[in-house]
C-alpha positions as CSV (number, residue, x, y, z in Angstrom):
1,X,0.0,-3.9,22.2
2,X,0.1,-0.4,22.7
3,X,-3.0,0.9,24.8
4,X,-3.7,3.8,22.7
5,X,-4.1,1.6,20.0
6,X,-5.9,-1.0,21.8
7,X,-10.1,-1.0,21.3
8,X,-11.9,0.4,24.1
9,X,-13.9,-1.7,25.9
10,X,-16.7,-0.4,29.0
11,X,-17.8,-2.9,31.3
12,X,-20.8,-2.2,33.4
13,X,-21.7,-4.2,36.5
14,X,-22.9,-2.9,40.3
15,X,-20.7,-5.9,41.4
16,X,-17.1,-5.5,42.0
17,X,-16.0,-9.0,42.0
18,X,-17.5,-9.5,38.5
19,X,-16.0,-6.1,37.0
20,X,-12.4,-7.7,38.2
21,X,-13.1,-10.8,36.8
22,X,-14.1,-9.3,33.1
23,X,-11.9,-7.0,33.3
24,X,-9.3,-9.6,34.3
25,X,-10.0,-12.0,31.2
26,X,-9.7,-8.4,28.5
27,X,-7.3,-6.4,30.1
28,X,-4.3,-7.8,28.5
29,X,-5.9,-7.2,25.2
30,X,-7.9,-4.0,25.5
31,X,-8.3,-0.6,27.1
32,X,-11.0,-1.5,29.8
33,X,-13.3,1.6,31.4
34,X,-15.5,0.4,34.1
35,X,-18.8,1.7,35.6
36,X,-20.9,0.3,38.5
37,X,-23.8,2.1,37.6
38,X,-26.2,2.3,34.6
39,X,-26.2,6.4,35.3
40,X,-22.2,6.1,35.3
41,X,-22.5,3.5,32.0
42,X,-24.6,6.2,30.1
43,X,-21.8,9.3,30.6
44,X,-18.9,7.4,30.1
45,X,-19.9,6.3,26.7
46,X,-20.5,9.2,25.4
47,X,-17.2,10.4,26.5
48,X,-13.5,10.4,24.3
49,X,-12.4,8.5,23.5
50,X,-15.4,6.4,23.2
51,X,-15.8,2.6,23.8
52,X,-16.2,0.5,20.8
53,X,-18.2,-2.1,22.7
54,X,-19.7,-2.1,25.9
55,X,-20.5,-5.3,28.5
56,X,-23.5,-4.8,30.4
57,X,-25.0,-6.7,32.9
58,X,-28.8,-6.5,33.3
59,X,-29.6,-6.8,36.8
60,X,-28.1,-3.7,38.9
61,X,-30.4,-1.5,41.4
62,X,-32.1,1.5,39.8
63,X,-30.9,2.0,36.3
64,X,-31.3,-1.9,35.0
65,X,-29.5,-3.3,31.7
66,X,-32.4,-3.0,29.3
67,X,-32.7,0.8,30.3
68,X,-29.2,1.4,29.8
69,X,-29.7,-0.2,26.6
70,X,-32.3,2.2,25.4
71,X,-30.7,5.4,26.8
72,X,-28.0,3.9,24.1
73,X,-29.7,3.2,21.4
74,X,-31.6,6.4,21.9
75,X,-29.0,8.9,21.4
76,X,-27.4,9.4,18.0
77,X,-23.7,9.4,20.0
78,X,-24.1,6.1,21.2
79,X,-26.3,4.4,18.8
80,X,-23.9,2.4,16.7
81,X,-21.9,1.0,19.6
82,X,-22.6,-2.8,20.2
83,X,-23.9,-4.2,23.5
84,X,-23.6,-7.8,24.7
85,X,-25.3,-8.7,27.7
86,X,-23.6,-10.7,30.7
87,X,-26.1,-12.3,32.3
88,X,-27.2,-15.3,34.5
89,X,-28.4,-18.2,33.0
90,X,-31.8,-17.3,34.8
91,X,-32.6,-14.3,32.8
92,X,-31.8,-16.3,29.2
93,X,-36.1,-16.1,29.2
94,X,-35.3,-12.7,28.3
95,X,-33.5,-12.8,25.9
96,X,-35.9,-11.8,23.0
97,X,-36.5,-8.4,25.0
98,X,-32.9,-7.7,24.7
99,X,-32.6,-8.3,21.0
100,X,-35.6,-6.4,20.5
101,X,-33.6,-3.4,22.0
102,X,-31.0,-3.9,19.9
103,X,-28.5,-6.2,21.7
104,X,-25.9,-7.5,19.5
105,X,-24.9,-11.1,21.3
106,X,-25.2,-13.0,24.9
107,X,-22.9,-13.7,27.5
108,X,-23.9,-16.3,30.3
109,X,-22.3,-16.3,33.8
110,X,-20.1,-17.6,35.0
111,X,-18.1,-16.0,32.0
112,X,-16.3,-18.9,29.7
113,X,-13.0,-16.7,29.2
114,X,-12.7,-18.3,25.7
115,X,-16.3,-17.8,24.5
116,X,-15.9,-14.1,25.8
117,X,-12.9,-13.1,24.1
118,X,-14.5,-15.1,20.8
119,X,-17.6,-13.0,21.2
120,X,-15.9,-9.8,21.7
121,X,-13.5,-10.0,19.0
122,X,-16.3,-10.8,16.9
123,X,-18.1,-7.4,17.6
124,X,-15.3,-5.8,16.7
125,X,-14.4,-6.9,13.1
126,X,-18.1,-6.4,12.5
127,X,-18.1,-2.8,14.0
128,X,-14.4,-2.4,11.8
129,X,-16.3,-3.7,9.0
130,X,-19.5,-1.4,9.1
131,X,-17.1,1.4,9.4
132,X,-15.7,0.9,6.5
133,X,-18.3,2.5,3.8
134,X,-16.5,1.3,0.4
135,X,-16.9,-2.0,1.9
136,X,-20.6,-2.1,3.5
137,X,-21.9,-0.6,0.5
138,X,-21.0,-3.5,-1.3
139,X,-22.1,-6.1,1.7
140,X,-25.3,-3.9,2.8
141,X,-28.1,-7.1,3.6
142,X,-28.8,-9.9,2.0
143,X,-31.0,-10.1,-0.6
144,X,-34.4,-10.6,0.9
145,X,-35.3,-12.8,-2.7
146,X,-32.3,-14.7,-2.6
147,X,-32.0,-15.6,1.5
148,X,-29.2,-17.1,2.8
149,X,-28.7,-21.0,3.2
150,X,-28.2,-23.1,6.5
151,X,-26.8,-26.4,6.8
152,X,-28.5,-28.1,9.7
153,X,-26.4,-31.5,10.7
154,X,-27.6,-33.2,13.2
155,X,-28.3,-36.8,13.9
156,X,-31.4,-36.5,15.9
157,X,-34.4,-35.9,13.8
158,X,-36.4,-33.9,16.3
159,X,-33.6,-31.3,16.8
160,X,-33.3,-30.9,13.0
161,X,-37.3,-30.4,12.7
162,X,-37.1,-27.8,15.6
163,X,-34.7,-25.6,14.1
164,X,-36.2,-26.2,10.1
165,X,-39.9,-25.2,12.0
166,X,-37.9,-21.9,13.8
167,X,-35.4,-20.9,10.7
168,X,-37.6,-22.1,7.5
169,X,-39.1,-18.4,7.2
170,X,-35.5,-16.8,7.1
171,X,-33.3,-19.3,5.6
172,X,-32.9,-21.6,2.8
173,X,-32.5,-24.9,4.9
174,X,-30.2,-27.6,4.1
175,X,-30.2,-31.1,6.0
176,X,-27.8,-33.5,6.7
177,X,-28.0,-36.5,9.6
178,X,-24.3,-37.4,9.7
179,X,-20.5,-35.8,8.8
180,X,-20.4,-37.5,5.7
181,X,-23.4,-36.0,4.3
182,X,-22.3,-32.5,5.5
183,X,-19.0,-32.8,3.6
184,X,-20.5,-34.0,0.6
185,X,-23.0,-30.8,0.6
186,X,-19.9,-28.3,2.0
187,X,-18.1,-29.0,-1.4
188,X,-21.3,-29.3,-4.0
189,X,-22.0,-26.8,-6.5
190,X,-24.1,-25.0,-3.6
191,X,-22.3,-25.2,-0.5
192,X,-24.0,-23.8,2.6
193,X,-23.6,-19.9,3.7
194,X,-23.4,-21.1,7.2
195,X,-23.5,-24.5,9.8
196,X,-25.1,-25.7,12.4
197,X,-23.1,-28.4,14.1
198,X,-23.5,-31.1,16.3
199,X,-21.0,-32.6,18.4
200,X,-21.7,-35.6,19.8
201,X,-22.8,-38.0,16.6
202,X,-21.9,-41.6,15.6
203,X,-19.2,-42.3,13.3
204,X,-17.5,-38.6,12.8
205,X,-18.3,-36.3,15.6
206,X,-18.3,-32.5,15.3
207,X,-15.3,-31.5,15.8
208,X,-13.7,-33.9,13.1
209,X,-16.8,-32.6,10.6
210,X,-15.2,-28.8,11.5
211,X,-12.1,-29.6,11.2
212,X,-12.4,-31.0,7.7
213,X,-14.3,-28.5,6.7
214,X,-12.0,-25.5,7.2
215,X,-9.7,-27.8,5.2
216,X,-11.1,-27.1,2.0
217,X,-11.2,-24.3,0.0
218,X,-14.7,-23.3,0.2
219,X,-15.4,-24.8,3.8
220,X,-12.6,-22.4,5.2
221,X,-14.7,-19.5,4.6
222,X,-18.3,-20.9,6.2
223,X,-19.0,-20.5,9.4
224,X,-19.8,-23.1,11.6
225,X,-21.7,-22.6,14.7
226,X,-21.5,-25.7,16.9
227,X,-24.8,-26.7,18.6
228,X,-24.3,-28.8,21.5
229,X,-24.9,-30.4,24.9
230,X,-21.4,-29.9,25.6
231,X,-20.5,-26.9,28.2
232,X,-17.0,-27.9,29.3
233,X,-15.0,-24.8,28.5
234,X,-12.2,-27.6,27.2
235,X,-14.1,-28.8,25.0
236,X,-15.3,-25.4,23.8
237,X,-11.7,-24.1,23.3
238,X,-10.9,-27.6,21.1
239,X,-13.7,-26.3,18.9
240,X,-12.6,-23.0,18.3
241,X,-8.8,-24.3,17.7
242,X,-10.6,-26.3,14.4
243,X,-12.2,-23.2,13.1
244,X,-15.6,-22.8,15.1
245,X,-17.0,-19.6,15.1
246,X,-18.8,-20.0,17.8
247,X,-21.4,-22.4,20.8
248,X,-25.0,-22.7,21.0
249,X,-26.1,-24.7,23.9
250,X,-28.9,-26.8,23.8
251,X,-32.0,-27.0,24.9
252,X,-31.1,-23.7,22.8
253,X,-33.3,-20.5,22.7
254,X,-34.1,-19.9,19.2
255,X,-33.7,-16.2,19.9
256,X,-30.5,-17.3,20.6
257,X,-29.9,-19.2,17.4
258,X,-30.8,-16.5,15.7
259,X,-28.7,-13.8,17.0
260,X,-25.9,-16.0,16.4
261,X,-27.0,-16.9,13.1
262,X,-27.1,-13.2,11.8
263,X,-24.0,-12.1,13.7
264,X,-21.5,-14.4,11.6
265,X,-23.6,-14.2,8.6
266,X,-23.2,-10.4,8.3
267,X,-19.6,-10.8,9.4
268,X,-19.1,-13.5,6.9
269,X,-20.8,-11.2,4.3
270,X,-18.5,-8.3,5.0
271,X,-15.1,-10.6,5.2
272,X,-16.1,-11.8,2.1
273,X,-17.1,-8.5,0.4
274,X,-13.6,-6.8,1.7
275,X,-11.6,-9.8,0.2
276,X,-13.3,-9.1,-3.2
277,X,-12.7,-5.3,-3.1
278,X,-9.1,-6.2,-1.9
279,X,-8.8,-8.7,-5.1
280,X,-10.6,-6.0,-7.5
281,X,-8.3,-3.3,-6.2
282,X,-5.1,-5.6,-7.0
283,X,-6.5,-6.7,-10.3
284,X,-6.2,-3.3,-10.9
285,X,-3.0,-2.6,-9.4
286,X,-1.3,-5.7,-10.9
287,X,-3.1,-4.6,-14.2
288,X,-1.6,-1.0,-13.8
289,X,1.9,-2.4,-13.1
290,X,1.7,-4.3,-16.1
291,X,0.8,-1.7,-18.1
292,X,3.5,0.1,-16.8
293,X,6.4,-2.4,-17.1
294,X,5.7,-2.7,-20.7
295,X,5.7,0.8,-21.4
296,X,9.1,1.5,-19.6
297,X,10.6,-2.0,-20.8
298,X,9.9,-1.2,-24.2
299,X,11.1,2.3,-23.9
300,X,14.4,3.4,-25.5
301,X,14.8,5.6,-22.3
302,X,16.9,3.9,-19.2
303,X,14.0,3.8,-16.8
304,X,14.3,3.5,-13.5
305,X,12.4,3.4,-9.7
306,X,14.5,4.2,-6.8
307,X,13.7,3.4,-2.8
308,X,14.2,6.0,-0.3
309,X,16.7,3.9,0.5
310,X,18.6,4.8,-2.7
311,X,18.1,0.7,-3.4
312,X,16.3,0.1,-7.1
313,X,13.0,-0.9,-7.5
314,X,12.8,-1.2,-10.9
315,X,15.3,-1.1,-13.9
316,X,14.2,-0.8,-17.3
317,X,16.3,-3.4,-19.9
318,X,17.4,-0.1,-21.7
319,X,19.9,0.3,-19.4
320,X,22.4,-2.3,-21.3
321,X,22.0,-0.2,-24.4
322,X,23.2,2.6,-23.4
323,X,25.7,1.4,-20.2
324,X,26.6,-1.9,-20.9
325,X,25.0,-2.9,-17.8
326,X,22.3,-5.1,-16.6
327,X,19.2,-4.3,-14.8
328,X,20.7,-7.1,-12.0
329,X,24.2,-5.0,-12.3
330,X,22.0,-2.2,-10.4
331,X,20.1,-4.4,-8.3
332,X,23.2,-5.8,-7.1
333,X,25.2,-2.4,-7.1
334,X,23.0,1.0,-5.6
335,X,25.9,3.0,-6.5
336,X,26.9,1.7,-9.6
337,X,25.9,5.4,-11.2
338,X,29.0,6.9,-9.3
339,X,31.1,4.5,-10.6
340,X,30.1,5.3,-14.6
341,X,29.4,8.8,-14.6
342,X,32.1,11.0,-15.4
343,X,34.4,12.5,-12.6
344,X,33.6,16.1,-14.2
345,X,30.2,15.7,-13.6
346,X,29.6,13.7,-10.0
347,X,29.2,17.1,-8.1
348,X,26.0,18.1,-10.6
349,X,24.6,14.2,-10.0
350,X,25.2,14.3,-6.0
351,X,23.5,18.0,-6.0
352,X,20.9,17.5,-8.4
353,X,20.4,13.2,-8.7
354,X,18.1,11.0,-7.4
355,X,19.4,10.4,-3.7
356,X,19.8,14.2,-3.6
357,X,17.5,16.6,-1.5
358,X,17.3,19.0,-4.5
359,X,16.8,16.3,-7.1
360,X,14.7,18.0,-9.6
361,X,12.6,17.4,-12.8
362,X,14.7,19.9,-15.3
363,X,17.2,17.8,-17.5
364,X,20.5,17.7,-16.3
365,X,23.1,16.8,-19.2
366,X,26.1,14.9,-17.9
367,X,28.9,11.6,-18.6
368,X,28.9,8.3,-18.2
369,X,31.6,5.8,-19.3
370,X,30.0,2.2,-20.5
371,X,31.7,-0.9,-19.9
372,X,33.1,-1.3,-22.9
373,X,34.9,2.0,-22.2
374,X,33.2,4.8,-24.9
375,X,31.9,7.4,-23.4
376,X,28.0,8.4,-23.7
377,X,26.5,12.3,-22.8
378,X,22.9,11.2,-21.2
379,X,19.8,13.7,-20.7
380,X,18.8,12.9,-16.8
381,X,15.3,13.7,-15.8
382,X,14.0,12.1,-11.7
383,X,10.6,13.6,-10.0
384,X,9.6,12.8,-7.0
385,X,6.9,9.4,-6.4
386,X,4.4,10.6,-3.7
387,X,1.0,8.1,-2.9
388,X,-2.0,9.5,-2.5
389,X,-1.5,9.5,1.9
390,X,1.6,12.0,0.9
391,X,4.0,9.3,1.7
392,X,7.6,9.2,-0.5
393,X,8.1,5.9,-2.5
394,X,11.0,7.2,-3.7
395,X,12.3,8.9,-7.0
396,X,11.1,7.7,-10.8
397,X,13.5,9.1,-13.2
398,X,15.0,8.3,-16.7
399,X,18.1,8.2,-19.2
400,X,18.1,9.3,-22.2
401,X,21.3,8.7,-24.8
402,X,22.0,12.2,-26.5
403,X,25.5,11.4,-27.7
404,X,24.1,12.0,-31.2
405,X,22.6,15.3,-31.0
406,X,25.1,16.7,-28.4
407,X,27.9,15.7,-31.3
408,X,25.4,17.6,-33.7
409,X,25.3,20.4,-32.0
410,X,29.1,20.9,-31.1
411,X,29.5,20.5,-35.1
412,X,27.0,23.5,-35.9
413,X,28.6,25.5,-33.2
414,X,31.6,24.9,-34.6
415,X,30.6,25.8,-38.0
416,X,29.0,29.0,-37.1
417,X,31.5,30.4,-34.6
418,X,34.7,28.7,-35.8
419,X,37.3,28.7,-39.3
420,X,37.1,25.5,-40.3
421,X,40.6,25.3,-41.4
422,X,42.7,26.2,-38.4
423,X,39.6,25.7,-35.6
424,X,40.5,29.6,-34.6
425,X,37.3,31.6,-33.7
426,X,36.0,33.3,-36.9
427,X,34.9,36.7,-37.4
428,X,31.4,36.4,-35.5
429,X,33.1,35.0,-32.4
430,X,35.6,37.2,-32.8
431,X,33.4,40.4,-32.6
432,X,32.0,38.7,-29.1
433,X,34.9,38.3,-27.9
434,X,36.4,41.9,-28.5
435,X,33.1,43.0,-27.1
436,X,33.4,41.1,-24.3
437,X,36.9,42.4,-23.5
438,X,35.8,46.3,-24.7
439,X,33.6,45.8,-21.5
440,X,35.7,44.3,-18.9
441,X,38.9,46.6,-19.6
442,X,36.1,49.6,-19.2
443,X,34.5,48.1,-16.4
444,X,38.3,47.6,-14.4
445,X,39.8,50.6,-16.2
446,X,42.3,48.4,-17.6
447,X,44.0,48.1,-21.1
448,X,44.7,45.8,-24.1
449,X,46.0,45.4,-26.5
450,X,45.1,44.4,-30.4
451,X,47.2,42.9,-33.0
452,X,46.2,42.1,-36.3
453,X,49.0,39.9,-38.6
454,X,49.0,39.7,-42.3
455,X,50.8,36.8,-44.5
456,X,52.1,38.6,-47.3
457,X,52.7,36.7,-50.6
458,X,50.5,34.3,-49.7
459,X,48.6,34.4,-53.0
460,X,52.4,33.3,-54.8
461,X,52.7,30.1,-52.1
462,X,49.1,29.2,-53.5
463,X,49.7,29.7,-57.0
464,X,52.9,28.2,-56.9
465,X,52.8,25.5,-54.3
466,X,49.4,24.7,-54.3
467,X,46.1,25.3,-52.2
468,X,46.6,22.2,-50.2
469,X,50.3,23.3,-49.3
470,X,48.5,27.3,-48.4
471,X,46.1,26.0,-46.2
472,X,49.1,24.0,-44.4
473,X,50.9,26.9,-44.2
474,X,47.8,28.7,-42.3
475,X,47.4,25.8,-40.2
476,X,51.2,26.4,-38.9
477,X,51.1,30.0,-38.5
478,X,47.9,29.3,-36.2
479,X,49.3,27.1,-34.2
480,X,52.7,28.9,-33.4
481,X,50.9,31.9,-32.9
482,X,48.3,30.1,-30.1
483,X,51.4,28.8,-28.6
484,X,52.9,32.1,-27.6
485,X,49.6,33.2,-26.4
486,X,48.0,32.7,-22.5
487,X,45.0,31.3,-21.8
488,X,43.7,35.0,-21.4
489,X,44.5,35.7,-24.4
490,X,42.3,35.1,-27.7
491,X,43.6,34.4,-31.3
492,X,40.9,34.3,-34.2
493,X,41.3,34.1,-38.0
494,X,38.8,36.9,-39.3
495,X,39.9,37.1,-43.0
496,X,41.1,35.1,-45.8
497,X,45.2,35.3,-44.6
498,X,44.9,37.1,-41.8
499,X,44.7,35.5,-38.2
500,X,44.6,38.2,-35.5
């Protein structure tokens, strides 16, 4: 993992032998800052960047955990940071002080490598979590009228009294004295919002309870806390491997219990409320796609969503209309537009197309030839798809067929600029292009020249041969004159029988 990426951690202890060992256990994992003071604690944190969690021991000379901990809490810098406590089993008595202060979560020495990372990586997502506002606001608390639920299973009836007597104010309690009972509750029609575990029970222990609770689909996403005479770090690390979220240790303190308890409800809360703004958001996306394919498949434009890799996204099934070509013959084939597009016109696609720098929105008229060889003129229009981060997805463009129309309008300029009998410019062209000429000979002080021809006794070839033979006959003299002509020159017909 890169270590600018990695979460900052500061670990605070006056002993150096215990900051090595912590910081032994998280380096690999985190960026670790240390301090063997409560004075040194108190400015690192506030400096940049700043730790996201902080492991403090209670008992150093001078400045002692539980001040540190109210310097913290104290300034608005520093406030939101979570603090766990490392401390020796001794000082457990005092732990309700620390919670009182605001102490997120518990750490016994000597420090269960497993249990620590757990606990820290817990912190973490919760800290992630609460920073995400779209999120919290939906998770906030629970609803003090509708309180959470706890499954208690144990199989000694005096442990699940003591913890109904400690959690009945907070808690909707739910009771179960062996594994089988648990499961049966896990998958009702009101499973449990979080577990209480025992391990050591007859028939199915703990750990097989766990394990086949993250098996189904609603027991994957409870959390189970495992409350236990066990303390071999083995047997702790077999419990997390089946989906334990974390130990309690009995005889437990019930301060303890409930620190745990709100820890991985909140954290379940907030998992739980991000998965169902995730699932809204791609309702909506999935919704918006859909809405989209149909529009462009039912378009009678050739749609289409190019990568920045010049690969297709999507291909709209208009495409075979007006190519001949699949959707799947693009997929298959990026460059397939080269291939059909008219060799007149590839520069103006490579300098204005999709995969082009200056690919732009104006319509850019050009040639393709479809597979079945006819050739098509298609209106091209591509902008630019940008998300909302100012990334590029790529380009989102469209074909459109205009065959028709540009047919149409080389017919009406023929009409107005053209005799329709020998195809020679007629008299309005022909005024544009004398003008045209005036200019340039004036412009280069050169000359020209202008000759106007005259069929005489053509009125006796009509009369006598017929109008269809006449118009033949201007047809011919047309032609043979064109053909002595060079391409700088211009021939029009701009009267009755006279082509100039």
């Amino acid at each position: 993992m890169n270590p600018t990426t990695r979460p900052h951690i500061l670990i605070v202890d006056d002993v150096n032998e215990n900051l090595h060992a912590l910081m032994n256990i998280l380096s690999d994992d985190y960026a670790i800052v240390a301090a063997n003071s409560g004075e040194k604690a108190l400015e690192l944190a506030q400096r940049q960047p700043q730790p996201e969690l902080i492991l403090l021991d209670i008992k150093m000379p001078g400045m002692d955990g539980y001040s540190v901990l109210s310097h913290l809490k104290a300034h608005p810098d520093t406030a939101d940071i979570p603090v766990i406590f490392v401390t020796a089993l001794a000082e457990v008595a005092d732990e309700a002080h620390g919670l009182a202060l605001g102490v997120a979560d518990y750490i016994t020495k000597p420090v269960n490598p497993d249990l620590l990372h757990m606990r820290v990586k817990v912190q973490l997502e919760l800290q992630r979590y609460r920073k995400h506002p779209v999120t919290f606001d939906v998770a906030q608390h629970a609803d003090p009228e509708h309180p959470a639920s706890l499954l208690v299973v144990d199989d000694v009836p005096e442990n699940i009294h003591e913890l109904l007597e400690a959690l009945k104010d907070d808690y909707r309690i739910m009771v179960a004295n062996s594994g089988a009972k648990a499961l049966e509750l896990v998958q009702g029609s009101n499973p449990p919002d979080l577990v209480l575990l025992d391990i050591v029970m007859p028939g199915m222990d703990g750990y097989e309870v766990c394990r086949r609770i993250k098996a189904t689909p609603a027991g994957n996403r409870i959390p189970v806390i495992f409350v236990t005479v066990v303390d071999a770090a083995q047997q702790k690390v077999k419990g997390f491997d089946l989906g334990g979220a974390d130990y309690i240790t009995k005889p437990f303190d019930i301060n303890e219990v409930r620190a745990r308890i709100r820890t991985h409800l909140e954290l379940a809360r907030l998992q739980h409320s991000l998965e169902h703004l995730v699932a809204q958001r791609t309702a909506l996306l999935d919704k918006s796609e859909e809405k989209y394919r149909i529009l462009a498949d039912y378009s009678p434009n050739w749609e289409y969503w190019m990568a920045p890799d010049g690969s297709y996204l999507y291909v709209s099934p208009a495409c075979a209309e007006e190519s001949g070509y699949t959707p799947q013959d693009f997929f298959d084939d990026a460059g397939l537009m080269d291939k059909i597009i008219h060799p007149d016109d590839l520069d103006a696609w490579h300098q204005y197309g999709p995969s082009s720098a200056c690919a732009m929105s104006e319509p850019l008229i050009l040639r393709i030839r479809a597979k079945d060889g006819s050739e098509h003129w298609i209106e091209h229009v591509c902008k630019q798809v940008v998300n909302t981060q100012g990334q590029v997805l790529g380009q989102r463009g469209s074909h459109r067929d205009i065959s028709k129309r540009h047919d149409a309008e080389q017919r009406l300029n023929f009409f107005i600029n053209r005799d329709p009998l020998t195809g020679l410019p007629n008299r309005t062209l022909f005024r544009e292009l004398l003008g045209h000429t005036l200019e340039r000979a004036e412009r280069d002080q050169t000359q020209f020249a202008l000759l106007s021809v005259d069929l005489d006794n053509f009125k006796t070839i009509n009369e006598s041969l017929g109008h269809s033979q006449g118009d033949q006959l201007l047809i011919e003299a047309g032609q043979r004159l064109k053909a002595l002509l060079t391409d700088m020159d211009a021939l029009a017909r701009i009267g009755g029988d006279e082509p100039r």
